[in-house]
Each structure stands twice: as structure tokens, then as C-alpha cells.
N, C-alpha and C positions, 0 to 999 in steps of 0.2 A: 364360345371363344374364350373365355373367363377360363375357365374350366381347361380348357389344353395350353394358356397360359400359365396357371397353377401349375400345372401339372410339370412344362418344362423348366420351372423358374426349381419347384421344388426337387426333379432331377439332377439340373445342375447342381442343387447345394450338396446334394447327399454326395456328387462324384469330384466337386473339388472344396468346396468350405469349410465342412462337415467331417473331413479326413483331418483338418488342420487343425480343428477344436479338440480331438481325439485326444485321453490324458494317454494312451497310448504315440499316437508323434510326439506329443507336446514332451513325453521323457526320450523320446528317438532324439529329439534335437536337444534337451538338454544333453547327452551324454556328448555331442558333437561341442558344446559352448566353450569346455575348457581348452581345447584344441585349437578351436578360432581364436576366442579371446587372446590365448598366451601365446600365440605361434603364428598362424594367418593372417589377423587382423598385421597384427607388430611385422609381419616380415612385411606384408606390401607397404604399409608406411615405410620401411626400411629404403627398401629399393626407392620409393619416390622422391624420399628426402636426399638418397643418393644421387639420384639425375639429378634435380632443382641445385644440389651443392655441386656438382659436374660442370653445368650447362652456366654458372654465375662464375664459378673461377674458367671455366673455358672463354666468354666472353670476356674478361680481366685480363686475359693473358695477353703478353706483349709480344712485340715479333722476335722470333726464334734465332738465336745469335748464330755467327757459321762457325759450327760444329758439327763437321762432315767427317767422322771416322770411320774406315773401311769397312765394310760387311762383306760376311763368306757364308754364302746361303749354301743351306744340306739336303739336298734335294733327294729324298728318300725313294726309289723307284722298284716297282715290280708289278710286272703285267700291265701298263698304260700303254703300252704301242705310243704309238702318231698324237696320243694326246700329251704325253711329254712337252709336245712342243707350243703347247701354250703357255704350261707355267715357264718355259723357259723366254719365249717374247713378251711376260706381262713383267718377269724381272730386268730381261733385256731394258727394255721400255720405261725404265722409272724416272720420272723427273728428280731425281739425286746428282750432284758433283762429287761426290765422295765414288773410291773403287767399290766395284760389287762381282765380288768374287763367285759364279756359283759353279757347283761341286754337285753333281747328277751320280747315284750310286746304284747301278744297275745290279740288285742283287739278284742271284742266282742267273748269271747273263746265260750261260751255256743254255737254260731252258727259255730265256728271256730277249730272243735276239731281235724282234719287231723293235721292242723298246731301246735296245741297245744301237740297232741300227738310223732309226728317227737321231736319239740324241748324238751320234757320231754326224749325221750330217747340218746339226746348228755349231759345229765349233766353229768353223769358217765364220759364220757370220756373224755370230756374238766375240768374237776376238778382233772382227772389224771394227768395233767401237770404242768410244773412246772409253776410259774406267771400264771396261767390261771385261769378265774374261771364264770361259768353260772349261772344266778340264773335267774331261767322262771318266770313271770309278768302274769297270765292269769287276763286281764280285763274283766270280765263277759259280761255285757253291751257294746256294741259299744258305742265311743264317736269322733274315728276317729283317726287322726297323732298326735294334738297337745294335746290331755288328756292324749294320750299313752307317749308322751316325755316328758311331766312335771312330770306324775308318776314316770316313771322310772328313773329321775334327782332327786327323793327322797329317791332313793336308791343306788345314784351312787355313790363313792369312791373314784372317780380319780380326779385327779389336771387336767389332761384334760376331756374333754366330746366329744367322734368322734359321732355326733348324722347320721343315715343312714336307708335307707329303707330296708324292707326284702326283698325284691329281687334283690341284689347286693352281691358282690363278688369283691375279690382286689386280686393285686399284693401283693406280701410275705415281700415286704419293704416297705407297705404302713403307716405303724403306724408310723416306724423313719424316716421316708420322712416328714411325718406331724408335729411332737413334737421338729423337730429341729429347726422349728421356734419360739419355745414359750422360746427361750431362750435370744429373744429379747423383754426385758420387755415392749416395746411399741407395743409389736404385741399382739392382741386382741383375734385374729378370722383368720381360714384359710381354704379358699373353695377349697373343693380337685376337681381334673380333673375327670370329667365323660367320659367314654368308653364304645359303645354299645357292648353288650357281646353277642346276638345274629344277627350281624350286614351278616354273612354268612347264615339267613334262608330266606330271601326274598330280593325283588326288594328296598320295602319299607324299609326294617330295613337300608339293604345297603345306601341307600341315607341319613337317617337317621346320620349313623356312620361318613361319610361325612362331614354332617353340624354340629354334634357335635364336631369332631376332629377343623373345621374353627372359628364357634363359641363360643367355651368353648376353648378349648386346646391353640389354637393361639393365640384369640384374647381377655382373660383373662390372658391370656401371659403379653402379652403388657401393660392391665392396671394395674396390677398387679405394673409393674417394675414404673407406677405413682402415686400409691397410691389412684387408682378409682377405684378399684374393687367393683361393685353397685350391687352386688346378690352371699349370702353363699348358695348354693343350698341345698334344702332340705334334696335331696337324698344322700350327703354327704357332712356336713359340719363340722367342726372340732371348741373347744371354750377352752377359759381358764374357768374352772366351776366359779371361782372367779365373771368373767363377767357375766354368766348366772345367778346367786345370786343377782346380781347389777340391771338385767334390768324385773327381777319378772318372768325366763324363758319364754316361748312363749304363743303369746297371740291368742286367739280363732278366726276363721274364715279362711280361704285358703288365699294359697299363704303364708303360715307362714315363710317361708324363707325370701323373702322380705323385710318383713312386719320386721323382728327381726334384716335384716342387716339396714333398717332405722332405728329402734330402740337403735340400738347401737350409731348408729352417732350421733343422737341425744343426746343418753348419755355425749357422748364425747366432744360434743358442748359445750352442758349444763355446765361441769366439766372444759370446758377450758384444759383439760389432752391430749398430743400427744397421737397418736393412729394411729397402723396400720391394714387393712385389707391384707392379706397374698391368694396369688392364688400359688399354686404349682402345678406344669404340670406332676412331680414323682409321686405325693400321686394318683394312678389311681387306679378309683373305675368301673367297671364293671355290666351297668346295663338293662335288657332287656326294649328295646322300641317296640311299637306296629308294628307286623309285615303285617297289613294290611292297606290299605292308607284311608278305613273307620275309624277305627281304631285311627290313625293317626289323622285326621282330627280333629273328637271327640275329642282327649288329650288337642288338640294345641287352638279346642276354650275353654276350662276351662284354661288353661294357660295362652292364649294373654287374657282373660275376665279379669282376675288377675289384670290385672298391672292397670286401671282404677279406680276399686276398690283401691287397696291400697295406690294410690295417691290422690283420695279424700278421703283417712282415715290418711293421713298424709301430706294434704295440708299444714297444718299452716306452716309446718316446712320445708320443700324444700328450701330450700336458703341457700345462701352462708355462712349466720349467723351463721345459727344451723350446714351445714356440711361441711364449710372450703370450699374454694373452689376448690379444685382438686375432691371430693369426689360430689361436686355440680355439674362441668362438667360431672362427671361419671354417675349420675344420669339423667343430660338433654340428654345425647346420649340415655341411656338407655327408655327415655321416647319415643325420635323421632325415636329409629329403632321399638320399637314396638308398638306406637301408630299413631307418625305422617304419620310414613313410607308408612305402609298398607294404608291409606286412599290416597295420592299419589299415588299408587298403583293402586286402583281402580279406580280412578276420571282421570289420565292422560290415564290411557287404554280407557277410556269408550267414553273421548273427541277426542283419536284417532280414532275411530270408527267413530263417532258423526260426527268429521270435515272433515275429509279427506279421498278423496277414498279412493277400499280399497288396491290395488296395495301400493300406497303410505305409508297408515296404517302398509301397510307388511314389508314394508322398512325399515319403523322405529323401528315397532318392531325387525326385525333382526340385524339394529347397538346397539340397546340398548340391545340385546342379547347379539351379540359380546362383549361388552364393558363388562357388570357381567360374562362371560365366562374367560374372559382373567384376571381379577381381580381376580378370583376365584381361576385360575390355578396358578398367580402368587404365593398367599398366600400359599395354598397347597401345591405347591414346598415347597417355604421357611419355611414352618411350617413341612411338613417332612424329610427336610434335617439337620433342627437343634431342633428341639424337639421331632421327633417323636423316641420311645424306641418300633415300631415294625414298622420300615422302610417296610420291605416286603409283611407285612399286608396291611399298606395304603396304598403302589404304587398297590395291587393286586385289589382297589375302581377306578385305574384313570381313566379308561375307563369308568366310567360315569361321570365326570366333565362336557362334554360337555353337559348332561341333569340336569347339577343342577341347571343352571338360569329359566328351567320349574319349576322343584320341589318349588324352590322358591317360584318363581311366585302365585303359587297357595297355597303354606305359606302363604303369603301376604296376598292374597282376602279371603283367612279364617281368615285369623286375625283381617281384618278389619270388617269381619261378627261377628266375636268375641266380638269384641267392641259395634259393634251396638248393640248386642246382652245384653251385660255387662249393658249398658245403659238405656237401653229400656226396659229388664225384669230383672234386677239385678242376670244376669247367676253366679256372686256367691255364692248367697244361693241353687243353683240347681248343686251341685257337689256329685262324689264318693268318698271326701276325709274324709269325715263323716256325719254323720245322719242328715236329715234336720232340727232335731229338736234342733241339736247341732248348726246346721247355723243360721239358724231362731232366736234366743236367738242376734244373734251379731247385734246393733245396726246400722249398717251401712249398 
């Protein structure tokens, strides 16, 4: 008995102890320390001390004076059929006293008639109410997101502009969640909170709602309360129209979100005028992600391809000159988690392999598991302990925390395929955000 005691006690060390005394791991993770140390470590303190400053001035704050300014929401549409008409009853439905103008822009109607037809038959009933009022946009011709929201900004009304995609849907205090901040005349612009609305139909959406809730909810949290906020998201961003007037509304080619929150700063550079970027975690917008992880994958290389693009279409101006430096930091994170990141991603995977058995290989790859596991869980605590407004919802995801440092992972090596991809075939002009003939036309 002795003896096959030994025997397993001594197996075990050789398959897990015995790998972690190796001067082989022991230099695998030092080469990982400057990384964590300078980067990892300091960004998840970042974001926490962000919520913890959040969640103490949100508690301070006093009741909301009435400051009910119009909004003329841009309701960007193509191909939602019958599902139109949710985001059109979830803005119908807002607890607001101010007018809410919304503006439905059926582009490419002639091939788009389910959708065109659904949103012809809510004008009747949204004009029945009181502030409320529809006027349908059928754009004949496809020209994509950004022809459809410069049209419809030529027949908007409101002091504000909630610009959003048709397949989204909000909370019923999303509008006075949003407009309370436009009553600080240096606030510009404010990117509402995104929430996967189908996040209960699959493996994929779930993981999905996940990373939205750490990446958006949390951790535009945090920059938010530094005035880094470095992306108005397309699918719901919120403007003073005043602004939108100022910077000639949004300009042609993907990734137009981006592309318009650089633009801004540059404005504001340019003008020497204070200015704030505004992220609020209340204004929650509701919207379906791809529930399959082909799917998936396809979205995430048009998206990671983005960011390349529109930093060599906004090289000149990246500095501290043009955007102050807190909003310049905002932008170098933003450049390094999705561009430098992924390439790190796949060059230190591929050197693990390359150098080191693979026992060894396994090792490290499971500390640097651990490490994004326990970072992950920390955040996600903290982020639904003091921001989350459906606590029961997101503890009902934790049981896959422990599979998000894969999901990641393979974020990563598509992003970084993304890029190559961005680079090497200009995956810009090869998107479904409009015709190519519309991309094609963009000089860059």
C-alpha cells in the first residue's frame, strides 16, 4: 500500500509541481512579468478604481433638475423586417416629458420592403401619443449606415440626436438617463451602455454578454469617470445636434463611430474649447450579437480590420496636441488592446510551442490561464456588485467565467488575423455595412 502510495504521490509531482520548478517555466513567466506588471496588473486596478469613483459620486448625486430637451432618434434600418417594431415601442414607451422625435431610415427600401412595410404600419400609433412622433425615411437605393444617418440628421429636430441601429431595443429610462448629461455644457457626446438582448439563445451569444458587460459596461465605466472614453459606439451613441452641425455629421467608410469620436477631438483640439466624452452604464441599449461562433468570428474580423484603417486615416492627428492628453492615453490603450494585444497573442503562443516542450508549453499556458481567470472574475464581481441594474441576470453567466480566458483567446487570434487581413487586402472595402461601391469611392 506504501508503495502505490509513493508511487501516485510521486506522479503527481512529476505532472504538476515539477513542471513549475523547471528553470525552463520559471523564464516562460518571467518573460510574461513585464507585461502583467506594467499593463494587466495597472489596467484592472484602473477600471476598479473607476467603478468604486462611479458608484460614490453616483450615490452623491442629487435629483435631476427638469431639463427635458427634444431628442430625434436615427434609427438606422436594413433587413429587420417585423423586428423594427420593437425598437420602435421601447422608444415609443420611454418614461421622458421632453418630445422624442424618431426618424426610421429604410435603406435600400426597394429591396427592403418587409421592413419598410412593419415600420409604415407604427406611424399611426406612435403619432397617437403624446411628445411622440415617426416619420419613415424609405432610401430607395442602398448606400449603407452612414448615407442613412446624414439623411435622417436632415430631418431631425431635436437638440439632442440618439443616433442607433434597428435592431436594438432600451430600458424605458433610457432617454433621461442620457439628456441629463447634456446639461453640462462641456459635455459633447455620450456613449450609451450596450447589453446583449439575445444573450439566453446560445453558448456563443452567452459569452458574448460576458464580454460586453467587462468590456463596455465596466470598463467604459472607469474611463469615462477620466475623461478617456475612446469609442461612441455606433449602435448607440447619443450627440448635442449643435456638434453634429460642427463636424459636417459622419463621414463615409466603416467603422464610422470611431472615425466621428476622433473627429470630435480633433474638433476640440483644433478650438482649444473644454470638452467632455460622457459613458453612462443607465442609458442601456439592448442588442442581438451573433449567436453562432462562425458568426461571431466574421463580425469580430470586420471590426478588429477597423481600427487599422481608421488610424492610418487619422494618423496626422493622434497626439497629445490634437487630443489633450487624457483622451491621447485613451486612445494608446485603445490601439494596444486591439492591435498590439492580438499580435502578442499569437507570436508568444506560437514561441511557446516553437521553444519549449510541450508539457512545459502546458504549464504556462495554464498560469497564464489562471492569471486572465482570476482577473476576470475579479472585475465581474466588482462590476456586478456595483453597476450591474440585473444583478440576477449576470450572476445566472458565472458559471462560464471560468471558459472566458478561451473565448478570448481565440478573440485574439481572429483579431490578429483581422489585421493581417486589414493590411494586406484592405478588409475595409470588403464589408456588409454598405455597397461596395459606396466603400470603393473612400480614398483610403
Amino acid at each position: 500500500m506504501n508503495n502505490l502510495l509513493n508511487s501516485i504521490v510521486y506522479h503527481l509531482y512529476n505532472l504538476t509541481i515539477a513542471p513549475l520548478l523547471n528553470a525552463d517555466f520559471i523564464s516562460g513567466i518571467l518573460i510574461l512579468m513585464p507585461f502583467v506588471l506594467f499593463f494587466e496588473i495597472p489596467w484592472t486596478l484602473f477600471i476598479l478604481i473607476g467603478i468604486i469613483k462611479y458608484k460614490i459620486e453616483r450615490i452623491e448625486e442629487g435629483p435631476r433638475h427638469p431639463y427635458f430637451p427634444a431628442v430625434s432618434c436615427i434609427v438606422t434600418c436594413y433587413n429587420e423586417g417585423r423586428d423594427i417594431e420593437k425598437t420602435v415601442f421601447s422608444l415609443t414607451e420611454q418614461i421622458y416629458p421632453g418630445m422624442i422625435q424618431i426618424l426610421l431610415v429604410i435603406d435600400g427600401a426597394s429591396i427592403n420592403m418587409d421592413t419598410m412595410e412593419a415600420a409604415k404600419t407604427m406611424e399611426s400609433w406612435v403619432n397617437g401619443h403624446s411628445n411622440r412622433s415617426l416619420l419613415v425615411l424609405p432610401k430607395w437605393q442602398r448606400g449603407g449606415v452612414v448615407s442613412s444617418s446624414n439623411l435622417a440628421l436632415q430631418f431631425a429636430t431635436g437638440e439632442i440626436i440618439i443616433k442607433m441601429d434597428g435592431d436594438t431595443s432600451f430600458d424605458n429610462n433610457m432617454v433621461e438617463r442620457a439628456t441629463r448629461h447634456f446639461e453640462d455644457d462641456t459635455v459633447v457626446a455620450v456613449s450609451g451602455c450596450l447589453r446583449v438582448r439575445n444573450a439566453d439563445k446560445t453558448l456563443c451569444a452567452a459569452f458574448q454578454a460576458i464580454e460586453y458587460f467587462v468590456a463596455i459596461h465596466a470598463s467604459k465605466t472607469a474611463l469615462s469617470e477620466f475623461n478617456m472614453v475612446n469609442n461612441i459606439s455606433g449602435a448607440f451613441g447619443i450627440f448635442r445636434r449643435e456638434l453634429l452641425d460642427l463636424v459636417a455629421g459622419w463621414d463615409a467608410g466603416t467603422a464610422e463611430d470611431l472615425d466621428m469620436t476622433i473627429r470630435i477631438k480633433n474638433y476640440f483640439a483644433h478650438t482649444r474649447k473644454k470638452f467632455r466624452i460622457v459613458f453612462d452604464p443607465e442609458a442601456i441599449c439592448f442588442t442581438d450579437v451573433p449567436e453562432s461562433f462562425a458568426k461571431f468570428l466574421k463580425q469580430r474580423i470586420r471590426w478588429e480590420g477597423d481600427y487599422p484603417f481608421i488610424l492610418f486615416k487619422h494618423r496626422h492627428t493622434i497626439s497629445p496636441r490634437f487630443f489633450g492628453w487624457a483622451n491621447f492615453l485613451g486612445t494608446l490603450i485603445n490601439i494596444f488592446t486591439h492591435i498590439v494585444i492580438p499580435g502578442m497573442v499569437f507570436f508568444y503562443t506560437i514561441g511557446l510551442i516553437y521553444q519549449y516542450r510541450i508539457e512545459f508549453a502546458i504549464a504556462l499556458l495554464a498560469a497564464v490561464y489562471i492569471f486572465y481567470f482570476l482577473m476576470m472574475v475579479v472585475i465581474y464581481c466588482v462590476a456586478v456588485l456595483l453597476l450591474s441594474e440585473r444583478k440576477a441576470s449576470d450572476l445566472s453567466r458565472a458559471h462560464l467565467l471560468p471558459f472566458m480566458p478561451i473565448f478570448l483567446f481565440i478573440g485574439k487570434i481572429n483579431s490578429f488575423v483581422a489585421i493581417l487581413w486589414e493590411l494586406i487586402g484592405k478588409g475595409h472595402k470588403d464589408s456588409t455595412m454598405a455597397p461596395w461601391w459606396v466603400l470603393r469611392k473612400n480614398k483610403f
